[in-house]
gemmi code that builds the backbone of each chain (N, CA, C; Angstrom):
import gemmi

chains = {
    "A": [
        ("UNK", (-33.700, -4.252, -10.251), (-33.818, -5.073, -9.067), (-33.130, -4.396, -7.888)),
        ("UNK", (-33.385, -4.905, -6.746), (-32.889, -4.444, -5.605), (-31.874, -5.032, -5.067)),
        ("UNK", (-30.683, -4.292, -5.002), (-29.395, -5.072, -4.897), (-29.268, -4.482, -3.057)),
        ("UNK", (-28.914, -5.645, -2.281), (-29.027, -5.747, -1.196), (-27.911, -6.087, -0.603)),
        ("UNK", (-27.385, -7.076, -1.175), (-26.186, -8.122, -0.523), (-25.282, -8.613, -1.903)),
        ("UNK", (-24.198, -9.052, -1.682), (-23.231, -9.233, -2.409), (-24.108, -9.951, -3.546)),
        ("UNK", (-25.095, -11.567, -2.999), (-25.508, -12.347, -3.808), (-26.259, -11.578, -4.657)),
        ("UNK", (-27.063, -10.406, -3.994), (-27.837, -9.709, -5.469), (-27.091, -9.227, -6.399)),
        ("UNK", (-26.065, -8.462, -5.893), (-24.843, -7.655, -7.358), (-24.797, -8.942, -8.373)),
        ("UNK", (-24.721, -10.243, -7.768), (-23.789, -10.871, -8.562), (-25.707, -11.591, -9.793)),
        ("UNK", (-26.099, -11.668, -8.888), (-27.559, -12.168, -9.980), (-27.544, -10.865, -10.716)),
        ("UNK", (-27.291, -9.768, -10.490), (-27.881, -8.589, -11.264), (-26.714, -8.066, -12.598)),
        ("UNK", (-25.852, -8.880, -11.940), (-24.669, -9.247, -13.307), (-24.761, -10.067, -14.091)),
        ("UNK", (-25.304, -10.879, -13.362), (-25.379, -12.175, -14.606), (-26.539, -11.742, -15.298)),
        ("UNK", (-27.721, -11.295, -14.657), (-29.068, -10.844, -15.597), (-28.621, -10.166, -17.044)),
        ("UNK", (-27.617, -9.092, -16.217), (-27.043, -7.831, -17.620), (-26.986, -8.353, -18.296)),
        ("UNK", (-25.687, -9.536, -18.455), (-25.378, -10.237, -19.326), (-25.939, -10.992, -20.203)),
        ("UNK", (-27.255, -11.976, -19.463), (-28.275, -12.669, -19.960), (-29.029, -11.702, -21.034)),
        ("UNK", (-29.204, -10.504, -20.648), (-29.875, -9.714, -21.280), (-29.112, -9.178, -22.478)),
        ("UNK", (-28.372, -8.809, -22.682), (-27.154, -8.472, -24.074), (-27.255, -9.845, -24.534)),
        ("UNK", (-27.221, -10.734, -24.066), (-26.897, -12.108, -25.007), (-27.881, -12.312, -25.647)),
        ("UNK", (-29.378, -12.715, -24.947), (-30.818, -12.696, -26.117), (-31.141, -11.283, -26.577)),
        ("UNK", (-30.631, -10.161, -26.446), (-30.473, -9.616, -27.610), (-29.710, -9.578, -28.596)),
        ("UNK", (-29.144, -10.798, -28.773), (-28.441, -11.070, -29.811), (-27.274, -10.232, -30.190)),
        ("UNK", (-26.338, -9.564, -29.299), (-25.390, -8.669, -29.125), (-24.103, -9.160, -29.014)),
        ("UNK", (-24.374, -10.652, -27.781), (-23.028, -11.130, -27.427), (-23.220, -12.672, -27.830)),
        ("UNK", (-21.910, -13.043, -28.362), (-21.850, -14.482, -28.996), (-20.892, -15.667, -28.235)),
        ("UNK", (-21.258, -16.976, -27.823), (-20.591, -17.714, -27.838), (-20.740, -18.145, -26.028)),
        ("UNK", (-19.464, -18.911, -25.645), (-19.730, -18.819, -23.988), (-18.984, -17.778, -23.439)),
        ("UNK", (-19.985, -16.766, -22.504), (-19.380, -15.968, -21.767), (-19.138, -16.485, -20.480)),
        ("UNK", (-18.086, -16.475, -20.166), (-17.490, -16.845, -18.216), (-17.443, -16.242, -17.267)),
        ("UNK", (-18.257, -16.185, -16.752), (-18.175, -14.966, -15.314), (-16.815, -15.442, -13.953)),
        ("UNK", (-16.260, -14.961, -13.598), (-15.473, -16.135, -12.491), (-15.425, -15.043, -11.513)),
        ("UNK", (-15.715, -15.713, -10.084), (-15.229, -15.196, -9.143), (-14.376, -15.637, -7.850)),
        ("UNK", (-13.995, -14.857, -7.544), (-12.790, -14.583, -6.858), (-13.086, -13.795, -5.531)),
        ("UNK", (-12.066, -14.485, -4.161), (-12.200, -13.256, -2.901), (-11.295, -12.271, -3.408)),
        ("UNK", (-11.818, -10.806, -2.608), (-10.860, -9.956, -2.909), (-10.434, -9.567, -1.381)),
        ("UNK", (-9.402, -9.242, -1.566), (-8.290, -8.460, -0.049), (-8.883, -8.086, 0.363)),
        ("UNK", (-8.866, -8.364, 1.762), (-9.974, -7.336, 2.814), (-11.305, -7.163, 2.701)),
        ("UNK", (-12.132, -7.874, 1.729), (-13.346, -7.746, 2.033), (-13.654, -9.509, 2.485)),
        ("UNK", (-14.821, -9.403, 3.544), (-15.568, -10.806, 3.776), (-16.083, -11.824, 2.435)),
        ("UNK", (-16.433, -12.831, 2.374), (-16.666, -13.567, 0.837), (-17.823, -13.177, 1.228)),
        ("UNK", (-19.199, -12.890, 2.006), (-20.623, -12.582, 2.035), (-20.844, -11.064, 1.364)),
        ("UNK", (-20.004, -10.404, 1.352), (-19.746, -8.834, 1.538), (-19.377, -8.192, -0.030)),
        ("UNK", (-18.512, -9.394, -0.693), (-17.912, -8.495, -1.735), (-16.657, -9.370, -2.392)),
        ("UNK", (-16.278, -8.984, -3.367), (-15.063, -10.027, -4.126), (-14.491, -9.464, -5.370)),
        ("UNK", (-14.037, -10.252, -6.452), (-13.925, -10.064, -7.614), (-14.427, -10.704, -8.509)),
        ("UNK", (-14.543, -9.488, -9.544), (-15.925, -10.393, -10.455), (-15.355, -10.537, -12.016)),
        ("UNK", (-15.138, -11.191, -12.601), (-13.945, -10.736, -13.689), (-14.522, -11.532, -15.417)),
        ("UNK", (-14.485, -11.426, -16.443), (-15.160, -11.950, -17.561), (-13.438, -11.589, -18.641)),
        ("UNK", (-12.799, -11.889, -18.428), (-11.368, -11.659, -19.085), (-10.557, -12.792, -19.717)),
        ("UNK", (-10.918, -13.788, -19.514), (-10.020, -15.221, -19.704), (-11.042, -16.227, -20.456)),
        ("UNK", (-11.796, -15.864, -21.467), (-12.381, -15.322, -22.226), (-12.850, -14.134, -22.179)),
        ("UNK", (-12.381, -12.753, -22.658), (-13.880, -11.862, -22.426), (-15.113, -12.032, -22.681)),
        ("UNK", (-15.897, -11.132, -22.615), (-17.326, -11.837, -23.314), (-17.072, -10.749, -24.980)),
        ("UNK", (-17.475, -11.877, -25.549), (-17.246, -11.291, -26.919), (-18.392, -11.024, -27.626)),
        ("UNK", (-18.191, -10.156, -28.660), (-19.772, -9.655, -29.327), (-20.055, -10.258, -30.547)),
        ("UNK", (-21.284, -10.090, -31.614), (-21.133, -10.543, -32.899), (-20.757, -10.502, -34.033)),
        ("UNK", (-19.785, -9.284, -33.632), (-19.060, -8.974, -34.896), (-17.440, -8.885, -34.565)),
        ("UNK", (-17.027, -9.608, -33.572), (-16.178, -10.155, -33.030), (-15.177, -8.809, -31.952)),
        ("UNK", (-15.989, -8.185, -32.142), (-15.404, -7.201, -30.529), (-15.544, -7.674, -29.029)),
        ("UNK", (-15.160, -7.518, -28.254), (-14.939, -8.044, -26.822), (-14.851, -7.283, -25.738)),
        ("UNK", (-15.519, -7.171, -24.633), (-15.507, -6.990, -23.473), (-14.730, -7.397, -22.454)),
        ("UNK", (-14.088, -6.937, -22.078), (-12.822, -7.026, -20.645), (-13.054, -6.926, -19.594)),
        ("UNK", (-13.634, -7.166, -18.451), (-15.050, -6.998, -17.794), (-14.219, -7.374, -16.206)),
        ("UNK", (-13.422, -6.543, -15.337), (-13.321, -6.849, -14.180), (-13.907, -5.812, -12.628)),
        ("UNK", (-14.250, -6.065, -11.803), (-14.577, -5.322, -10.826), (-14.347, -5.940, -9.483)),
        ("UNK", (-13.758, -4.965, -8.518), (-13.645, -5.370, -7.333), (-14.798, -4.958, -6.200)),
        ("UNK", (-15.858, -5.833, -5.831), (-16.853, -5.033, -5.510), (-17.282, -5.306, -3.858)),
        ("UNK", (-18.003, -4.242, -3.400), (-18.725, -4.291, -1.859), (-19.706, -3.859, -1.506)),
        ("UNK", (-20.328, -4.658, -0.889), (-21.333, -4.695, -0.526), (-22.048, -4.071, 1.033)),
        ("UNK", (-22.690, -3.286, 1.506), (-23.104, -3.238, 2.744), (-23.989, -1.858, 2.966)),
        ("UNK", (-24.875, -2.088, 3.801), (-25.720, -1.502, 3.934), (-27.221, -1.658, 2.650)),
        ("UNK", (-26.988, -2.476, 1.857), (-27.564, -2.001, 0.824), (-26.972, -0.814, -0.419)),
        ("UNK", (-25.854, -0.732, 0.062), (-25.072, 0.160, -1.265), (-23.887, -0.786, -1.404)),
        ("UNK", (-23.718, -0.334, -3.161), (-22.767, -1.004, -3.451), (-21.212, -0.334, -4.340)),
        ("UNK", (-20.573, -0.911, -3.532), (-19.293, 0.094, -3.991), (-18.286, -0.550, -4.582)),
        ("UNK", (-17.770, 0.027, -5.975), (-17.333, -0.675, -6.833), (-15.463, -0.166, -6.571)),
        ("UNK", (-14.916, -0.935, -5.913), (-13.708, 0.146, -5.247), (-12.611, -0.019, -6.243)),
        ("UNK", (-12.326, -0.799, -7.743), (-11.707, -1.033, -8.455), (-12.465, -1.273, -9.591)),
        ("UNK", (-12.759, -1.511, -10.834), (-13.044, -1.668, -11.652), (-11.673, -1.257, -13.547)),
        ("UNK", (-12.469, -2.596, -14.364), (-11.847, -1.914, -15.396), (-12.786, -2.355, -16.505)),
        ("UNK", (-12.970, -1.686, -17.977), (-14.235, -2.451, -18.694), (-13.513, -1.982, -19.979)),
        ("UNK", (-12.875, -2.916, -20.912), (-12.123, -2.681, -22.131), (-12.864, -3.465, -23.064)),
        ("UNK", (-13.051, -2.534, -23.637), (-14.108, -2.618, -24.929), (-13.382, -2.381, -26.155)),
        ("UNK", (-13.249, -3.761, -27.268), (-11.835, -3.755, -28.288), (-12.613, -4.229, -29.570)),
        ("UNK", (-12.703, -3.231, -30.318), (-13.335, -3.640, -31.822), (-12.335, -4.871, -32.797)),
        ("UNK", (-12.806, -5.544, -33.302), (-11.664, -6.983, -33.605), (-10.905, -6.202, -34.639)),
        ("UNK", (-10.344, -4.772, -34.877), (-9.317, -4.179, -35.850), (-8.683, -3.746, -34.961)),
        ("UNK", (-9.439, -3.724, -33.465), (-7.860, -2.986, -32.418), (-8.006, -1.690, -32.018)),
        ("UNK", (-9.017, -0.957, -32.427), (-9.664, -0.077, -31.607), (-9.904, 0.096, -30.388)),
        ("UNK", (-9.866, 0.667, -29.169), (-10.273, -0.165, -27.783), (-10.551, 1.840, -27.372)),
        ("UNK", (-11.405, 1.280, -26.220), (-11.606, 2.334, -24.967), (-11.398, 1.556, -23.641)),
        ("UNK", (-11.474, 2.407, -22.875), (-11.595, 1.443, -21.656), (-11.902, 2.460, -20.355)),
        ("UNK", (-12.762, 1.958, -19.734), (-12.972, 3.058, -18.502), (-12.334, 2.150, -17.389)),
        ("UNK", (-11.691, 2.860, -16.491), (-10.944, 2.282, -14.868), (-11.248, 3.190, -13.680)),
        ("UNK", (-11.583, 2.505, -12.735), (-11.107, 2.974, -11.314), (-9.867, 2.590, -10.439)),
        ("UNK", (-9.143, 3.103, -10.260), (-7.874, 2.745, -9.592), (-7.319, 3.507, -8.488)),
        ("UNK", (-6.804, 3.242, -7.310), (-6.328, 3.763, -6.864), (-5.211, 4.958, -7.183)),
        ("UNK", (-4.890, 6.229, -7.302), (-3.781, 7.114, -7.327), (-3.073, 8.070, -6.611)),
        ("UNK", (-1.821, 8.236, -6.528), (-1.486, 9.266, -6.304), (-1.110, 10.571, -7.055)),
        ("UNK", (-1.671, 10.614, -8.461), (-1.477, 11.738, -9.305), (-2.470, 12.064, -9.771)),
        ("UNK", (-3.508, 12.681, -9.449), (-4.512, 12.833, -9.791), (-4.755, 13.529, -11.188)),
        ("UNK", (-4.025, 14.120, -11.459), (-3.527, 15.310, -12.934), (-3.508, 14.069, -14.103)),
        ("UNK", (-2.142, 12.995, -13.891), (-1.916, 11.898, -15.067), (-2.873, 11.193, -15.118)),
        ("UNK", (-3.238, 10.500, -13.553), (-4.180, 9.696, -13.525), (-4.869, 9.427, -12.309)),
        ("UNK", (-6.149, 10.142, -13.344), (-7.251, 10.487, -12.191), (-7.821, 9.406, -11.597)),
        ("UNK", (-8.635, 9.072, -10.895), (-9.171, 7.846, -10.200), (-9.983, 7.264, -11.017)),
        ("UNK", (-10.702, 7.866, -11.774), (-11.433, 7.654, -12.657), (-11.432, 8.064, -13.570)),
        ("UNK", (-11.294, 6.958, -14.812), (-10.465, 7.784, -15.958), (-10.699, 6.498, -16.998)),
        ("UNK", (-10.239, 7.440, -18.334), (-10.370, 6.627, -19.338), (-9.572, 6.543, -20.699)),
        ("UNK", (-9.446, 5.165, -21.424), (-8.316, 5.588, -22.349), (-9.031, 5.196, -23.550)),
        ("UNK", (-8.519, 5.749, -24.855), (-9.324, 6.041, -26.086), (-8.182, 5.754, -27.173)),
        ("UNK", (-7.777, 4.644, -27.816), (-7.119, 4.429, -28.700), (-5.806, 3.533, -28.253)),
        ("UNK", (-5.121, 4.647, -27.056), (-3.578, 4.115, -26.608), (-3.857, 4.338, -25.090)),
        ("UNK", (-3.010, 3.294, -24.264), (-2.786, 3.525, -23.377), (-2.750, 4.455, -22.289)),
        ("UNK", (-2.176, 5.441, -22.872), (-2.006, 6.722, -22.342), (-2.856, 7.826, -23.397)),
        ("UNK", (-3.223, 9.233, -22.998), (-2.690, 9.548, -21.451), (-4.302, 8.839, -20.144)),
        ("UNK", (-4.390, 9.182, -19.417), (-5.569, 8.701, -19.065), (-6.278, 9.585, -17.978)),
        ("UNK", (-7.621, 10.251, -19.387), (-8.641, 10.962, -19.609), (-9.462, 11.307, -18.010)),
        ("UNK", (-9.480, 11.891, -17.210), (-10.466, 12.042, -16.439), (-11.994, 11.609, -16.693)),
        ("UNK", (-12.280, 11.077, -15.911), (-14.057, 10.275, -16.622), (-14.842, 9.971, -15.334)),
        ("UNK", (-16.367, 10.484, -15.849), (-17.459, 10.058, -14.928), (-17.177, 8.725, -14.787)),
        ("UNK", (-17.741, 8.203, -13.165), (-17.670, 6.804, -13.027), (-18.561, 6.037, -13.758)),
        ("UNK", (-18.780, 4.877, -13.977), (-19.341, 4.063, -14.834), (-19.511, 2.767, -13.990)),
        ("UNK", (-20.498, 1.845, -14.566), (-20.149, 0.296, -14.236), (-21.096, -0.176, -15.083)),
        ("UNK", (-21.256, -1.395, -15.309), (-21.276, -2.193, -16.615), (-22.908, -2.047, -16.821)),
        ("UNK", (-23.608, -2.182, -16.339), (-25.152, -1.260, -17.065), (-24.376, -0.030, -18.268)),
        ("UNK", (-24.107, 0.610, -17.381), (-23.838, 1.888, -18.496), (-22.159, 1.561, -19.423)),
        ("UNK", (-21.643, 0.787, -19.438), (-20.956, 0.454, -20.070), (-21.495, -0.118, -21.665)),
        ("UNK", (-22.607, -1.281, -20.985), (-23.086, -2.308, -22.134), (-24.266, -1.047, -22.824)),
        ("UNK", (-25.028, -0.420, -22.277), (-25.737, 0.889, -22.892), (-24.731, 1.318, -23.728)),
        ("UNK", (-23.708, 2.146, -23.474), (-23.027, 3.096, -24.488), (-22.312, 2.519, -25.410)),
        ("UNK", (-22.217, 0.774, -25.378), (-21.172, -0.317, -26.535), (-22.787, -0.371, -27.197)),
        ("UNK", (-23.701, -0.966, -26.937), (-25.501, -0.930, -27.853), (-25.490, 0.157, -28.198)),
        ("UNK", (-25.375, 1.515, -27.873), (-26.080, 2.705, -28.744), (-25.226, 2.738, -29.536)),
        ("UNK", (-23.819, 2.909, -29.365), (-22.660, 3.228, -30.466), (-22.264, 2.716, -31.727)),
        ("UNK", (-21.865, 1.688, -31.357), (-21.868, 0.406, -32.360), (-22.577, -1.142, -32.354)),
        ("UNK", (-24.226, -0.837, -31.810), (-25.242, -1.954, -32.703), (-26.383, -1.590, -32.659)),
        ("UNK", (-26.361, -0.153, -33.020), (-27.441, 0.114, -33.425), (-28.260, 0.486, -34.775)),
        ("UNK", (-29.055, 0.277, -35.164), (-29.153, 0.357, -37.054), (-29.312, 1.956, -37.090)),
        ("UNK", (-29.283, 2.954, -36.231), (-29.863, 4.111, -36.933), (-28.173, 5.215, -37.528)),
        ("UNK", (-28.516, 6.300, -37.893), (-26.939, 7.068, -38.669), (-26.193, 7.141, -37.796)),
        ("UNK", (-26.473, 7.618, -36.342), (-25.705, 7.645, -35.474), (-24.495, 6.615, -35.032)),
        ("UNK", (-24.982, 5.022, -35.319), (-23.855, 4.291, -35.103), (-23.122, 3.812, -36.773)),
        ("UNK", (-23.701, 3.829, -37.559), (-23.402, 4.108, -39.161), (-22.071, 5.369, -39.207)),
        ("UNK", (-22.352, 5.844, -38.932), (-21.526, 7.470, -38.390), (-20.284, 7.032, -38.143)),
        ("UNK", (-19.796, 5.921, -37.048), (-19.002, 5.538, -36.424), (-18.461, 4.472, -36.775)),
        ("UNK", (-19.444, 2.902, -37.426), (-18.854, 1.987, -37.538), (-18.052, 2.425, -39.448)),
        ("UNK", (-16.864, 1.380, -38.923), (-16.070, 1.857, -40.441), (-15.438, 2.754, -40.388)),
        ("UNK", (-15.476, 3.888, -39.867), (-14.174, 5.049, -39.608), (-12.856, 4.500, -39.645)),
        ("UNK", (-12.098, 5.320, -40.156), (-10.413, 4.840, -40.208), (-9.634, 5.965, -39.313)),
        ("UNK", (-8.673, 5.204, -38.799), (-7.715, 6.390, -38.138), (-6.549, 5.853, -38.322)),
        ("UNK", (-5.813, 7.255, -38.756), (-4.101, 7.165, -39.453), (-4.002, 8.229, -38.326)),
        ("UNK", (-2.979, 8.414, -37.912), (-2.592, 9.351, -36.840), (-1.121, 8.805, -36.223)),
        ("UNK", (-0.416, 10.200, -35.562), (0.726, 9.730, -35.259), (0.798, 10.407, -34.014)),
        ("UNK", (1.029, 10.451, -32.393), (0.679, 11.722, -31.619), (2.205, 11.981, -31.468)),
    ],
    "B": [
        ("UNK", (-24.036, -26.019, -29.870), (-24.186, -24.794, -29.446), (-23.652, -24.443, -31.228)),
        ("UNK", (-24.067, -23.369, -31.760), (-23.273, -22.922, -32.988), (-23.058, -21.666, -32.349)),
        ("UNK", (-21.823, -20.911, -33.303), (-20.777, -20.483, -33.008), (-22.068, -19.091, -32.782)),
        ("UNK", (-22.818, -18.885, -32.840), (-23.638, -17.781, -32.831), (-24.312, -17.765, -31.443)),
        ("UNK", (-24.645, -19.189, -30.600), (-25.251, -19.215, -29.803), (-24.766, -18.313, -28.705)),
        ("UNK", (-25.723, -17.695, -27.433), (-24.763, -17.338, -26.631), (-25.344, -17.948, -25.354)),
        ("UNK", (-23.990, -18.548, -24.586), (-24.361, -18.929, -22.924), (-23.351, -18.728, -22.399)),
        ("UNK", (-24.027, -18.361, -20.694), (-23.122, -18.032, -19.637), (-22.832, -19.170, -18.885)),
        ("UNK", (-21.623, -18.889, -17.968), (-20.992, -19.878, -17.915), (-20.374, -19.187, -16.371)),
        ("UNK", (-20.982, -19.340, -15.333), (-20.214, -19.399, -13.880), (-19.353, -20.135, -13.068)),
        ("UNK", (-18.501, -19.756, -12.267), (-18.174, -20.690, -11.416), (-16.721, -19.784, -10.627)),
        ("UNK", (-16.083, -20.501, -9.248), (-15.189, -19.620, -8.992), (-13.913, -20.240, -9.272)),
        ("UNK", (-13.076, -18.983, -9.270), (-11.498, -19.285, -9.978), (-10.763, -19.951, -8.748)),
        ("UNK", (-10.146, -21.131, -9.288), (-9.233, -21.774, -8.026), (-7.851, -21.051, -8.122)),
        ("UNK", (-7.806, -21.595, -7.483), (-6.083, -20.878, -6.588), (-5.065, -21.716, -7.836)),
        ("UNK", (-5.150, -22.509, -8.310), (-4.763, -22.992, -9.787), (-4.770, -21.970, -11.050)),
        ("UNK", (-5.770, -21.521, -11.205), (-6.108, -20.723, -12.308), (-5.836, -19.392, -11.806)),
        ("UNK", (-5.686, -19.015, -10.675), (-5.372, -17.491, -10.331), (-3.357, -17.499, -10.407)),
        ("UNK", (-2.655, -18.456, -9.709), (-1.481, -18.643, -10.249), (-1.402, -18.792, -11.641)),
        ("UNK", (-1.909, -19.453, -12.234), (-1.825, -19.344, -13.624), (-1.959, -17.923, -14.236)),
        ("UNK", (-2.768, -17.190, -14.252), (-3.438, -15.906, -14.603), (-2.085, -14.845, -14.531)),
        ("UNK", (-1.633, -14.929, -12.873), (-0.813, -14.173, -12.691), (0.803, -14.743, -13.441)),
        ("UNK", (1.262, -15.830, -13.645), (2.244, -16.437, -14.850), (1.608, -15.308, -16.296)),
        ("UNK", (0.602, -15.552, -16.947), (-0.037, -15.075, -17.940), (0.763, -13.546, -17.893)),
        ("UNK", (0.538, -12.666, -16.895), (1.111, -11.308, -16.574), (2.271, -11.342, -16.953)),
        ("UNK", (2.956, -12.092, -15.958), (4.554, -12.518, -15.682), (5.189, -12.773, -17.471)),
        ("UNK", (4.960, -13.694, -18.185), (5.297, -13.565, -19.618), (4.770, -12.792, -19.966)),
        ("UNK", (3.841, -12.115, -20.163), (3.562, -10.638, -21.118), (4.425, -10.228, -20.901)),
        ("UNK", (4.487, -9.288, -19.722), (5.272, -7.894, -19.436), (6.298, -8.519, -18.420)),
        ("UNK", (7.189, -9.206, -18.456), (7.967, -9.905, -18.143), (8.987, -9.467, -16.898)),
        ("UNK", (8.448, -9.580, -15.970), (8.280, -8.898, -14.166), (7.378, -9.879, -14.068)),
        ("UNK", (8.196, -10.341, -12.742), (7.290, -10.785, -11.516), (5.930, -10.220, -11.137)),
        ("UNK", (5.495, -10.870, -10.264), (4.024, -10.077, -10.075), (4.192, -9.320, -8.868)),
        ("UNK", (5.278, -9.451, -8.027), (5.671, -8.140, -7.169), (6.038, -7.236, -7.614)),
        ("UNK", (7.183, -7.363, -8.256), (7.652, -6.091, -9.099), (6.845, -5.623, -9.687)),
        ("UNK", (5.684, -6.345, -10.060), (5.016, -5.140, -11.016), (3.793, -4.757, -9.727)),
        ("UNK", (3.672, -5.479, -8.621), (2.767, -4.680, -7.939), (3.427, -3.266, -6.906)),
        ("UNK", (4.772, -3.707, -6.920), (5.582, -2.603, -6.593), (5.599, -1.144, -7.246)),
        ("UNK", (5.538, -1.567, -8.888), (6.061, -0.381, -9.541), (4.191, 0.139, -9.519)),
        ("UNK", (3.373, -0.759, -9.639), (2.208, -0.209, -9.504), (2.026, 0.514, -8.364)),
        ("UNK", (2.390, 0.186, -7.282), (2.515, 1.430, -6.536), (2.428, 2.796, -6.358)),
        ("UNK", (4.140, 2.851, -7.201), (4.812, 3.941, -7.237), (4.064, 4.664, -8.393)),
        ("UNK", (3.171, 3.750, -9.419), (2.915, 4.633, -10.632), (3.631, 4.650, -11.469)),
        ("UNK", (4.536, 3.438, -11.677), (5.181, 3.385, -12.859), (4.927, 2.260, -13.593)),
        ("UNK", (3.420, 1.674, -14.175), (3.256, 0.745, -14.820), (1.986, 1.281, -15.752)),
        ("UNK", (2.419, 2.527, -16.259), (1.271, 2.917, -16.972), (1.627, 2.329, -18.707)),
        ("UNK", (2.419, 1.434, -18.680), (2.874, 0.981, -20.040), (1.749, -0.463, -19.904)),
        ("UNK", (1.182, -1.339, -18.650), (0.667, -2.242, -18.846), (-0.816, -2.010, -18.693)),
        ("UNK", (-1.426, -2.538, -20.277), (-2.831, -2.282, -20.209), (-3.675, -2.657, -19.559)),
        ("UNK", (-3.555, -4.085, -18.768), (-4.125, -4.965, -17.548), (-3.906, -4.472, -16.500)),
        ("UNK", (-2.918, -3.490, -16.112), (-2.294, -3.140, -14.647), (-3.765, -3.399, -13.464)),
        ("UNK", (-5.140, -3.137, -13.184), (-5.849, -3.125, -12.803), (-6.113, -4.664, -12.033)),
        ("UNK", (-6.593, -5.272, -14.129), (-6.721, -6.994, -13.637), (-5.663, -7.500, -12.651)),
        ("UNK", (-4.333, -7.154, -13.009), (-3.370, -7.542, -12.557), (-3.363, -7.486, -11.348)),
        ("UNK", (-2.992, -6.396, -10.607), (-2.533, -5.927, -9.191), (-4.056, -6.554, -8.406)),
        ("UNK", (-5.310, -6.633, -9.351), (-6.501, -7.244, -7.880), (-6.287, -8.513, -8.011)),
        ("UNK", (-6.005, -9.288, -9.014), (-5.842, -10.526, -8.945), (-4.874, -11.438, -7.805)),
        ("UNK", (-3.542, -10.662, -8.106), (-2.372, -10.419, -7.555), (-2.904, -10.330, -5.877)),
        ("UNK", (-3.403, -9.329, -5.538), (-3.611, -9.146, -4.365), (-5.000, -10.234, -3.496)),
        ("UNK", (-5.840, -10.376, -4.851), (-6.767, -12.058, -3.939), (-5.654, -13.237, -4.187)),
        ("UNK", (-4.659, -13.428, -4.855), (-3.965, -14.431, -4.286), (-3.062, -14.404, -3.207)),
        ("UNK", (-2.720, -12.494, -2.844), (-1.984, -12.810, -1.523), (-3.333, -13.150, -0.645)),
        ("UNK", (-4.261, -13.003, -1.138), (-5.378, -13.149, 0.533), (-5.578, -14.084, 0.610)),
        ("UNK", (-5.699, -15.166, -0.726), (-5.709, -16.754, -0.376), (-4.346, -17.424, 0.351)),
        ("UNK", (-3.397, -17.087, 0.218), (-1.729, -17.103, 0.737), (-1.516, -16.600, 1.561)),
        ("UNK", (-2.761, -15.564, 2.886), (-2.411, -14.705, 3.998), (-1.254, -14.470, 3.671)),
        ("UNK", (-0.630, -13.434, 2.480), (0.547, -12.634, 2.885), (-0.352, -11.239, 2.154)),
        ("UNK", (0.222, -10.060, 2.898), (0.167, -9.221, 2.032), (1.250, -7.900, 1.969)),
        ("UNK", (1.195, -7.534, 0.182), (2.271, -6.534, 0.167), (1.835, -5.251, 0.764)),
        ("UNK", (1.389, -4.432, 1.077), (0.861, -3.872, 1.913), (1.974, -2.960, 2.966)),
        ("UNK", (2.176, -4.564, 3.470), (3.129, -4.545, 4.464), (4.847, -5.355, 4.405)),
        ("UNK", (4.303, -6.269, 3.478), (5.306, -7.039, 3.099), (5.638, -8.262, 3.954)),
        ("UNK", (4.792, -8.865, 4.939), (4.404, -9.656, 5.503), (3.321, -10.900, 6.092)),
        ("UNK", (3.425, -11.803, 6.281), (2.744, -12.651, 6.592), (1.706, -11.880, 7.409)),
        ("UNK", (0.278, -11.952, 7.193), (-0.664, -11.360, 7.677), (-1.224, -12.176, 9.268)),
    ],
}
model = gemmi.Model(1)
for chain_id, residues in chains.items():
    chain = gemmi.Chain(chain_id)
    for i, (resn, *xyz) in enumerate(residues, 1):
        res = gemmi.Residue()
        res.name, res.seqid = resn, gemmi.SeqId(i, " ")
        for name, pos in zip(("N", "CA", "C"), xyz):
            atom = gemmi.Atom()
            atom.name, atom.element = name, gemmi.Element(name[0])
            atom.pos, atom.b_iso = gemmi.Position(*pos), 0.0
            res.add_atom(atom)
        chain.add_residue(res)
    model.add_chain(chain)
structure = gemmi.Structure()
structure.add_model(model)
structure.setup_entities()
């Protein structure tokens, strides 16, 4: 769809979502809530957040789902974001945009894989390609996500 | 609804539930929500896994409260 104005981001979020849910991916009530954000107009842009419930999946993993977003011209700019994706044994990734001043520890865009730290330099992302790479990885029937689901990790860094 | 069903569920967060949210922070990692938007700042809150949720939340309730840290003043 053609995202134009703040109100389209936000239909084109809820669609995503609609869409993972009748595919039978995500379970239960998911909550979208929004929020103004600092300095942007409420027509323009806000916060969009799915955290207080996340939206959770069917095998009881969960989505952490916040973004600070803007709108104008017809482009849309996601000037904060975070998307924590937590398998129900405690596994997690998570991709962020954040403001920094260390670009080396922590890049603007970046990502964490197990622990907190350290945090990974990473292509930007936003939740299309978020909910794509949680479906191919782990719910999909072919070896590739077989491959992955069930792995154990003992490790000490 | 059974526990399998799935529905969405919209609406916006009041100034109730965003104080609340930011309390939620406040007992986790047990700092104020300045202090921790302070040390977020500086880059020293890479121990909190929310730091993100936190500090935007934090900062749409200074915009509902016209204050902001920023400056450290009434806007």
């Amino acid at each position: 769809m053609t995202i134009a104005t703040y109100a389209d981001y936000k239909k084109h979020v809820r669609s995503l979502i609609v869409e993972y849910g009748r595919r039978g991916l995500l379970r239960g009530a998911s909550p979208i809530v929004f929020l103004e954000a600092r300095g942007i107009p409420l027509d323009y842009g806000g916060l969009i957040k799915a955290t207080d419930p996340p939206l959770k999946f069917r095998d009881g993993a969960s989505l952490r789902v916040l973004e600070v977003v803007q709108v104008s011209n017809a482009t849309v700019e996601r000037l904060r974001y975070t998307y924590h994706y937590e398998r129900a044994n405690g596994y997690f990734f998570r991709y962020e945009h954040e403001e920094t001043d260390d670009v080396v520890r922590k890049p603007e865009y970046h990502m964490h894989a197990v622990l907190n730290l350290p945090h990974f330099n990473a292509p930007p992302v936003n939740l299309e390609i978020m909910l794509q790479l949680i479906a191919a990885n782990f719910y999909s029937q072919d070896l590739y996500s077989k491959q992955i689901i069930g792995q154990e990790i003992h490790l000490r860094v | 609804m059974t526990e399998n069903d799935f529905s969405l569920e919209e609406r916006v967060m009041t100034p109730a539930e965003v104080k609340e949210a930011l309390k939620r922070y406040e007992r986790k990692y047990g700092m104020t929500s300045e202090e921790f938007y302070e040390k977020w700042r500086k880059g020293q809150t890479y121990h909190v896994a929310e730091s993100v949720e936190w500090v935007s939340i934090f900062e749409s309730y200074q915009a509902m409260n016209g204050t902001d840290s920023r400056n450290g003043k009434p806007v």
